[in-house]
N, C-alpha and C positions, 0 to 999 in steps of 0.2 A: 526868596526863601533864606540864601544866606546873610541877608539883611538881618534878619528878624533871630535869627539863630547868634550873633556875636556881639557884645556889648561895643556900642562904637567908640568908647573911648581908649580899648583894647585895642585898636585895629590900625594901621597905617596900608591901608592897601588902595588907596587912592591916587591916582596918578598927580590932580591937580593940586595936594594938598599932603604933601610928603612930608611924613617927621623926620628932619635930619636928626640924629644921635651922634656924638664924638665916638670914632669907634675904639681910640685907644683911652678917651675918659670910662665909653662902659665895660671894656676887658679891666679896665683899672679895679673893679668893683669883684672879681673874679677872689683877687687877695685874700680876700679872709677863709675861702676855702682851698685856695692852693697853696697856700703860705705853708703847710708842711710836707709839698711836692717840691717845693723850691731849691733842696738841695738836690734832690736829685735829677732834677731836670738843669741845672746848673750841672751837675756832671754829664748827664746826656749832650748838652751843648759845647762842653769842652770838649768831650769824645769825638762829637761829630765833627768840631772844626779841627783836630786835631790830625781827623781821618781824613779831611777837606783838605788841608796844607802836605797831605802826602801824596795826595793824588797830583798838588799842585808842583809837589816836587819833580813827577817825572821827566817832564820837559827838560829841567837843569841839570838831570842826570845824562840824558840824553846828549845833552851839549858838550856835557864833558866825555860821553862816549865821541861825539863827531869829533871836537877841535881838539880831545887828544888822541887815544891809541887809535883813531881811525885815519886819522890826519899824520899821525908820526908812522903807521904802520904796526904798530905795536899789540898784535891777537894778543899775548899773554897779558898785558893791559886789563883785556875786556872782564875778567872773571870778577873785579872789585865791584866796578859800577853793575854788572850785570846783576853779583849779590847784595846790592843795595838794591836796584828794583824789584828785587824777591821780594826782599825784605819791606820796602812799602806797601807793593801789593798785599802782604802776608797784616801787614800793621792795619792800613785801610780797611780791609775786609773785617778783620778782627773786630774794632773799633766800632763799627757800623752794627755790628751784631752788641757787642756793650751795651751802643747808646740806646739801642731797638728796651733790650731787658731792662734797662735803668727808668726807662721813660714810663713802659708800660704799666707795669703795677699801681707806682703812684698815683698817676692821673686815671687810673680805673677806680683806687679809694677816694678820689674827688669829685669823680661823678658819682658813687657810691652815697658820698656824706652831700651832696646837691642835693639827688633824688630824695634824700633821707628826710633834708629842711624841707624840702616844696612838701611831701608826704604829710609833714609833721606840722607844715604852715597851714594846711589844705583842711587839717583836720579842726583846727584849730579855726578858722574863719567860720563865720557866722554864717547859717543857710540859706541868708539874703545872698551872699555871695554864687553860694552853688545854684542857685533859684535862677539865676541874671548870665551865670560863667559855662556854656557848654562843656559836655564832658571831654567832649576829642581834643579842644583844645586843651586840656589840663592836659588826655594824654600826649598830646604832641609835644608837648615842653617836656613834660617827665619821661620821654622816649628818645624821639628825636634831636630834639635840641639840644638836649645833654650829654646825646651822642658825638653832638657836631663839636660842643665845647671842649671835651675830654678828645677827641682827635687834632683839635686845635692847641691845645697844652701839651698832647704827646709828641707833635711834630711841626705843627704849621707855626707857633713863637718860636719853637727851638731854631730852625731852618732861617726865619727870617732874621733872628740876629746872626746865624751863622754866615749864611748866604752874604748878608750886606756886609762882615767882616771877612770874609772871604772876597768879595768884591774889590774892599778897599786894598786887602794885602795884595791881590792880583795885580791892582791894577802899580801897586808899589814896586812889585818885582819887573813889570814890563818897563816904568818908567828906569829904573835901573839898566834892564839890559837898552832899552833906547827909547831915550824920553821924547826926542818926533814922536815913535809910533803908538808911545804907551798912554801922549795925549791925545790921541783918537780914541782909544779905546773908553780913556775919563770923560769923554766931551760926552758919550754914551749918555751918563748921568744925570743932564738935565731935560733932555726929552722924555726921558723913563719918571722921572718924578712929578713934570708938567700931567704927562697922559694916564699918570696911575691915580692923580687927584683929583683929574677928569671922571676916569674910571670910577673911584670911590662911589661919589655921590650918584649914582644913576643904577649901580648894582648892590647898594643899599639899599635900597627900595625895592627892587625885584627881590632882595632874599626876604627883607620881612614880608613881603607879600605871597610870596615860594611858603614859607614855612604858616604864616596863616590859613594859607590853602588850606595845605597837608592838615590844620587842625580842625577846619571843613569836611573836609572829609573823611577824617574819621567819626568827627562824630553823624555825618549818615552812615557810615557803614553800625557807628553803636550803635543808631535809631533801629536801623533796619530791622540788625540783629535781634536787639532784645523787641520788638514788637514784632516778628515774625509773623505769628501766631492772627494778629489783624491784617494784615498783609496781604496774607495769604485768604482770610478768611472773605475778606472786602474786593480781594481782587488788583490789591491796587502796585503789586511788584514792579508791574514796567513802570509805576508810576515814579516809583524809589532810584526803579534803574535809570531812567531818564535826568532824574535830577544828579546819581553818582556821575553819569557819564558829563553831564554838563561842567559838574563842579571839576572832574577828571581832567577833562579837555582843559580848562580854564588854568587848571595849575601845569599841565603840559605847555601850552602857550607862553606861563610864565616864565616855566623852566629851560623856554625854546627862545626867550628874549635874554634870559640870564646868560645861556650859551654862547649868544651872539656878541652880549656885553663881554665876555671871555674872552672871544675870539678874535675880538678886532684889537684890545689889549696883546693877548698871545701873539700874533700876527709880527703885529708892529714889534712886540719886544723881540723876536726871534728876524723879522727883515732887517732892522737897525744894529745888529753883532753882524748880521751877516754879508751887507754892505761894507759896515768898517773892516770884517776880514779877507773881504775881496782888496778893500784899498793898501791894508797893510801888507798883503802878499804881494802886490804891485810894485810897492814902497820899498818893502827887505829886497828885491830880487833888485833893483835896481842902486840899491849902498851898497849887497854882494857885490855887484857888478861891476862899482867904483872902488871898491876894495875897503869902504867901510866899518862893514858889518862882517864877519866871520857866517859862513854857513849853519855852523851849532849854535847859532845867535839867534840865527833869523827861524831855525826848528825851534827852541828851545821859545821863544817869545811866541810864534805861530803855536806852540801846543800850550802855554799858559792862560794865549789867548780863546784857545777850543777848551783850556778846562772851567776857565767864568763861562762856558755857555748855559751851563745850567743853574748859578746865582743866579744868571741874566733872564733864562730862558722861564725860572719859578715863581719870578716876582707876578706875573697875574693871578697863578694858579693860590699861589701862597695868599696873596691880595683876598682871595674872593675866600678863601677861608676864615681869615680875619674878619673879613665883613659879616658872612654869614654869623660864624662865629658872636660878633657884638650884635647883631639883630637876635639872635639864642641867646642871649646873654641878657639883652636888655626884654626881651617877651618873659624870659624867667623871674627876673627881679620884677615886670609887672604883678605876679601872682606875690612874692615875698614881700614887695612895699603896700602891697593893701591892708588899709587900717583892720585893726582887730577889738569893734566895740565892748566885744561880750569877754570879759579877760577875769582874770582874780584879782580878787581889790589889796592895794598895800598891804592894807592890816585885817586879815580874813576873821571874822565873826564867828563862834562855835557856838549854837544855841545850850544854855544850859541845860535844860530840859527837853527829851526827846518826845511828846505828846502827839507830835502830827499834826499840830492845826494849823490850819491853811487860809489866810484875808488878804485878799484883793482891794484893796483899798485905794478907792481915785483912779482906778487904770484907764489909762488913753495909750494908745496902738495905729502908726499909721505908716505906713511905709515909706519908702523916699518917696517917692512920686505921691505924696497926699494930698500934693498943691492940686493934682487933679484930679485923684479920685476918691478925696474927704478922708478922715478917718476912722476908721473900723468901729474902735471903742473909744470911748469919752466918760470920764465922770463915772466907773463901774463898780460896786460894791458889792461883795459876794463876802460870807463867811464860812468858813467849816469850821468845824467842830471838831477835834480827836475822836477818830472813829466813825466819823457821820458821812453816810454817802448823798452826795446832793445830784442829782441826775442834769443835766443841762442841756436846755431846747430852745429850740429858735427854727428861722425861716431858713433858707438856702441863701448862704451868702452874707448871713446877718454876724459870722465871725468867731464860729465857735471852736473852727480847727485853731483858729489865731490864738484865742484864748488859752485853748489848751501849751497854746506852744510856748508861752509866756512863763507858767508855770515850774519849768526845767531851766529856762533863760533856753530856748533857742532862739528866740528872738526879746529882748530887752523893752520893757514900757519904756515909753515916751512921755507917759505922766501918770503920777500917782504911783507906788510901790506893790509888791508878793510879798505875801510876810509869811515867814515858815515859823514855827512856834516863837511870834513877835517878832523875828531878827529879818528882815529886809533881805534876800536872794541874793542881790547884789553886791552884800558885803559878808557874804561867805565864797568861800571856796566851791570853785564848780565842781570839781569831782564829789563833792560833799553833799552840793545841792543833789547832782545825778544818781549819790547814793541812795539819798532818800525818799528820791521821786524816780517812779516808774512807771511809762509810758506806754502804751500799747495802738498805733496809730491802726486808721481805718482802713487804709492802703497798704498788707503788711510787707514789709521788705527780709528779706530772708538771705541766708550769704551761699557760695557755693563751697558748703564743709559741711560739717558732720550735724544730726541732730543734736545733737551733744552739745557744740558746740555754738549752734545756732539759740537752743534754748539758754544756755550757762553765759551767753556772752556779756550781760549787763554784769552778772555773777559767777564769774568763774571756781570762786572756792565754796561755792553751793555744795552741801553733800549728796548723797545717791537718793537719800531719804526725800530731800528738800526738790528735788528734782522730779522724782517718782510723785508728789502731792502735787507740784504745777501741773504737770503732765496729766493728772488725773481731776482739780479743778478747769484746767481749762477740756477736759474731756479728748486729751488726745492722747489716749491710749494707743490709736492707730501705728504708732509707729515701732510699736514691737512688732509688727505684721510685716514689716519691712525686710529688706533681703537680709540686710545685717542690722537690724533694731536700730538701736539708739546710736550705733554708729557707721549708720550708711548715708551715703554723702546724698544730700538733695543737688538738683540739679540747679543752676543759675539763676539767682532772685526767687528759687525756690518753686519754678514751673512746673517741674514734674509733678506735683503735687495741686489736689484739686485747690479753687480758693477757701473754701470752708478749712480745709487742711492748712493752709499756711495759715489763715486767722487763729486756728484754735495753735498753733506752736507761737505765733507772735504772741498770745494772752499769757501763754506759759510762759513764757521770756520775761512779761511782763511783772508777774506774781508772784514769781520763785525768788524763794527769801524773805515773803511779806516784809513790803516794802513801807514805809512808815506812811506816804500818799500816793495813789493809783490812778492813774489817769488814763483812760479809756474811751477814743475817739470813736463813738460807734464799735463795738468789737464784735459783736455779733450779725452783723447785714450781711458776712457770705455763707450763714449757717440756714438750714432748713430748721422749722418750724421745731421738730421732734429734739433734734441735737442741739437749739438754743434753749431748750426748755432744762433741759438737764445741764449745760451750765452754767445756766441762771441758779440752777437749785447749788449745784458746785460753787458758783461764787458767794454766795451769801455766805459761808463757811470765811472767806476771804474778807469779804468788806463787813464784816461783825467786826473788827481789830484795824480794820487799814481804813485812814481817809482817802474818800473816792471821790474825782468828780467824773463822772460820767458822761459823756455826750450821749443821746438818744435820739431817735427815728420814730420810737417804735412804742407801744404802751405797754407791751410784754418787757421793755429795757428801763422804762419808767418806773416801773414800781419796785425793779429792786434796789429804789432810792428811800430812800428819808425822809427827804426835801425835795423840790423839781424847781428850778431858776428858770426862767423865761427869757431869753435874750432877743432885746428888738431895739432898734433904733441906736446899737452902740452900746443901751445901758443892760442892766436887770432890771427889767418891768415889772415881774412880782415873782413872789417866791412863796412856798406854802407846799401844802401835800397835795399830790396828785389831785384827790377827792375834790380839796381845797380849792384850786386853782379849775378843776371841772366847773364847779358850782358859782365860781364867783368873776372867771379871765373869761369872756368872748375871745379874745382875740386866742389864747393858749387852746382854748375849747375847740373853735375852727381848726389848728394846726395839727392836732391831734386828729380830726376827724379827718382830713384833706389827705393825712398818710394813711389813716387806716383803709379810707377807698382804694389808695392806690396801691396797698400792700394785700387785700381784696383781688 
């Protein structure tokens, strides 16, 4: 099932068949949105090593407590060095709280202005996209993984160049106080960069896999959710629960092998300081011994050596953030680098004249996969007229929602041009086209906000007046009945509300503002017989002034056309009045008659 649910060219969750990604090529890609976090995470960084080199001081302070006023006898000595380790402490702590405020804000307006483009990208791509891209995974990129990026820019970059320059001074202060023992601790270095490049590539794969789960699984938990209602009616819940659990388990498993990839990392970095610190205490006690090394030498390198334990002890932790990090990084820029066919042309066309006519001329439509299942339309010639409602019929499946969608540009011909008052679709501006084409789909979608706002959203600066006449062509006066009228919130996709009820506020949606062309996929199939009759009589008020094409079912939806197009075989087979095409189309004749039985 999760086959069939993710585009596989999205996916790297394949054991035998691993996308490697550079992980500092795809954080590199991060720039163009953190570039104005940069100084302040440049101060967060100096803050924190700043706070890092004082912690690292204490050891030397310490030294100079043992080999002087401790060693000369000297109590009145102790009060300087003991108010410099105030004073570190006081500096450290300080610092640490800085770097926390400096970091955070920025990197929360960078996942802010991320969320913003993916939102803005999202909307923006074509509904083949949405059609092919499940929803969970959108939200898990827009949730989670922008999560993971903005905690990775607040700490996990800052740390790792900290940490590794903190590493390096460490290891300059040991070789100073004694370069025998400060090369044990450098020789550390190339087993930690052998087994973390080990590491890389194998918890690479489990994060992009980790996080594709996660996008799995939400989107059954969205299925679930919004089909509840079937679910429950069919029976089929343990069915949903068995596949969350499975999908459940499967991302626990991955996140139980991530662990382990961690752990053997962690392991090793924390046994390899802690070997070389058993050998260097060995080492110092025996130069003490031979008169060497000074006592506060061999403290004072042994606490510099405990304070790298934590550069030492971060590098997996830090590591698998990074990683995760560029698997978020590079699943996001999946959604940002997908073409965007349907866009505004260079030079956008403004028709001179606003008439509403609407030619089809040459359309062919076939989706990417046409190579195998032919396509839709071919060769199709349809014309309106300014004002003329043409009704449009066909078989199930013969293309008539396609058709319609061609008309707005949500989906682009593939041959042959739309011509809105003669000017070709394509080379006008979309918001232009979407002003003067207004859609009313069969399936209607509804948001969870206000009627208000669900009706005004094509049109938001609609007046009260303009609002109050959709509302009462498409016959939904029902919602003054409402706890709060026109501004009481429907519930999600608009459930609470019967289907007849969401269809007649999607018609309103549709027709407020008389739109210059109207297009109407079936709009009345959730209405009963009595309340489609009355806004049929309602709309003809409407389509007297606006080109319509209509899709129809139904021969009550039929005749409040003009004209009726016949769609079969890809093309328009004939066109003519109802009457017309009775008398003269077998094949239109049977169609008609084949729904009335079954509308019977």
């Amino acid at each position: 099932m999760t086959d069939l649910k993710d585009p596989p060219q999205l996916r790297t969750t394949d054991d035998t068949a691993p996308v490697r990604i550079s992980t500092f090529g795809t954080l590199k890609r991060l720039l163009p949105f953190a570039r104005p976090a940069i100084p302040a995470l440049l101060a967060s960084g100096v803050t924190a090593g700043i706070a890092t080199l004082a912690g690292l001081a204490f050891p030397l302070v310490i030294q100079w407590i043992i080999d002087g006023p401790l060693t000369d006898g000297n109590a009145s000595g102790l009060w300087l060095p003991g108010a410099v380790l105030v004073l570190l402490g006081v500096v450290e702590a300080a610092l640490f709280w800085v770097r926390r405020m400096l970091a955070a804000r920025p990197t929360m307006r960078v996942e802010a202005d991320m969320r913003s483009a993916l939102y803005d990208k999202l909307q923006r791509l074509p509904v083949s996209f949405h059609d092919r891209f499940p929803a969970g995974q959108l939200l898990s990129r827009a949730v989670s993984d922008l999560a993971t990026i903005r905690r990775f820019l607040a700490f996990g970059a800052v740390f790792l160049v900290v940490n590794v320059l903190t590493f390096v001074i460490g290891v300059a202060v040991l070789l100073v106080l004694s370069w025998q023992l400060g090369l044990i601790i450098a020789a550390l270095a190339l087993p930690l960069v052998v087994l973390c490049l080990l590491y890389e590539t194998k918890y690479q794969v489990l994060a992009r896999r980790s996080q594709d789960q996660v996008g799995d699984l939400a989107t059954t938990v969205e299925e679930s959710v919004l089909g509840i209602r079937i679910l429950k009616a069919f029976g089929r819940s343990a069915h949903l629960g068995r596949e969350f659990r499975r999908e459940a388990i499967a991302l626990r498993t991955t996140e139980i092998r991530k662990a382990k990839a961690v752990s053997v990392l962690w392991s090793t970095v924390i046994a390899l300081p802690e070997i070389a610190l058993g050998l260097i205490l060995f080492l110092g006690i025996r130069q003490i011994a031979d008169g060497t090394m000074t006592a506060g030498t061999l403290v004072a390198f042994f606490g510099t050596a405990m304070g790298l334990r934590w550069p030492i002890d971060s590098i997996g932790w830090l590591l698998a953030i990074a990683n995760e990090s560029a698997t978020a990084t590079h699943r996001y820029f999946e959604v940002l680098d997908e073409p965007e066919p349907i866009t505004d042309p260079a030079h956008p066309v403004v028709p001179g004249t606003s008439r509403g006519s609407l030619h089809l001329r040459g359309v062919g439509f076939g989706f990417t996969d046409a190579e195998a299942t032919g396509k839709l339309l071919h060769g199709l010639d349809l014309e309106l007229a300014p004002g003329e409602t043409v009704a449009l019929v066909g078989a199930t499946g013969s293309g008539k929602t396609v058709l319609t969608s061609l008309v707005n540009r949500l989906h682009d011909v593939t041959e042959g041009a739309v011509l809105l008052d003669g000017v070709d679709i394509r080379d006008m501006e979309l918001a232009e086209v979407r002003r003067r084409v207004a859609v009313a789909f069969e399936e209607p979608v509804l948001f969870s906000a206000s009627v208000r706002e669900n009706v005004l959203l094509g049109r938001p600066e609609a007046t009260d007046d303009e609002l109050a006449e959709a509302l009462r062509v498409a016959r939904a006066e029902f919602v003054h009945d409402l706890p709060w009228g026109l501004d009481t919130r429907i519930g999600e996709q608009g459930l609470s509300l019967s289907g007849g009820q969401r269809q007649r506020l999607a018609l309103a949606r549709a027709v407020v503002g008389r739109p210059e062309v109207l297009v109407l996929d079936d709009p009345l199939s959730a209405l009963d017989i009595h309340t489609e009759a009355q806004v049929e009589a309602a709309l003809r008020s409407v389509l007297g002034s606006t080109t319509a094409l209509v899709v129809a079912h139904r021969a009550s939806t039929v005749l409040l056309a003009d004209r009726v197009a016949l769609l079969a075989g890809g093309r328009i087979a004939a066109t003519g009045t109802h009457s017309e095409l009775m008398a003269r189309v077998p094949a239109y004749r049977d169609l008609l008659a084949s729904r009335e039985e079954v509308g019977a």
